[in-house]
N, C-alpha and C positions, 0 to 999 in steps of 0.2 A: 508397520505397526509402531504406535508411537512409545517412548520411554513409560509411561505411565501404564498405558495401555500392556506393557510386556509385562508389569508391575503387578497389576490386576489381574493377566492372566496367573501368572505365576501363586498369586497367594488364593487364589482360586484352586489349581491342583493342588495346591499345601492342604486346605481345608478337606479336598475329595478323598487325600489321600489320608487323612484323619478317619473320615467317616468310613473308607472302606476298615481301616484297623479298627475304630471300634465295631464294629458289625463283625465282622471277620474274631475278633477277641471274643465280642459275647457270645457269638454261636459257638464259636467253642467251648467256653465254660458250661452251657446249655447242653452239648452232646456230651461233655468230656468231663466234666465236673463231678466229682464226686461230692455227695450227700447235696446237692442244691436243692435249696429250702426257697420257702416262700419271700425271705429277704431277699435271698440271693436274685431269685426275681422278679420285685420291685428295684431293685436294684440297675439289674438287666433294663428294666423297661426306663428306667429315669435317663441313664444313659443313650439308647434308641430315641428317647423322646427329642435329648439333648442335638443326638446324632442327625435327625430329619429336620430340625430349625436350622442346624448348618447346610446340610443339603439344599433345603429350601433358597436360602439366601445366596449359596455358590449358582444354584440356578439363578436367578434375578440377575444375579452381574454379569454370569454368561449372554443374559439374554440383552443386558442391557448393552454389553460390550457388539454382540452382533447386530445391533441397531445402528450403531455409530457407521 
């Protein structure tokens, strides 16, 4: 695997490992959270939206990377 490509992988699990903390954070405040109000989630949901546009895109360069 080449420098770049080790590069790519690497900021690749950076990003998964974001998405799992936020998923993993909101559903906690979800189960765990005291008084969660209707802010609290849209709030939730802004984040998750945020959360699956990065997922999205770590997929595309995983896929792109196993193309090469």
């Amino acid at each position: 695997m080449e420098k770049n490509e080790r590069l790519a992988v690497s900021e690749i699990i950076e990003d998964l490992t974001e998405v799992l903390h936020t998923i993993t954070g909101e559903t906690w405040k979800y189960y765990f959270g005291d008084n969660y109000n209707s802010t609290d989630f849209k709030n939730t949901m802004d984040n998750i939206d945020g959360t699956v546009t990065t997922l999205r895109k770590s997929i595309d360069r995983l896929a792109e990377l196993s193309n090469k």
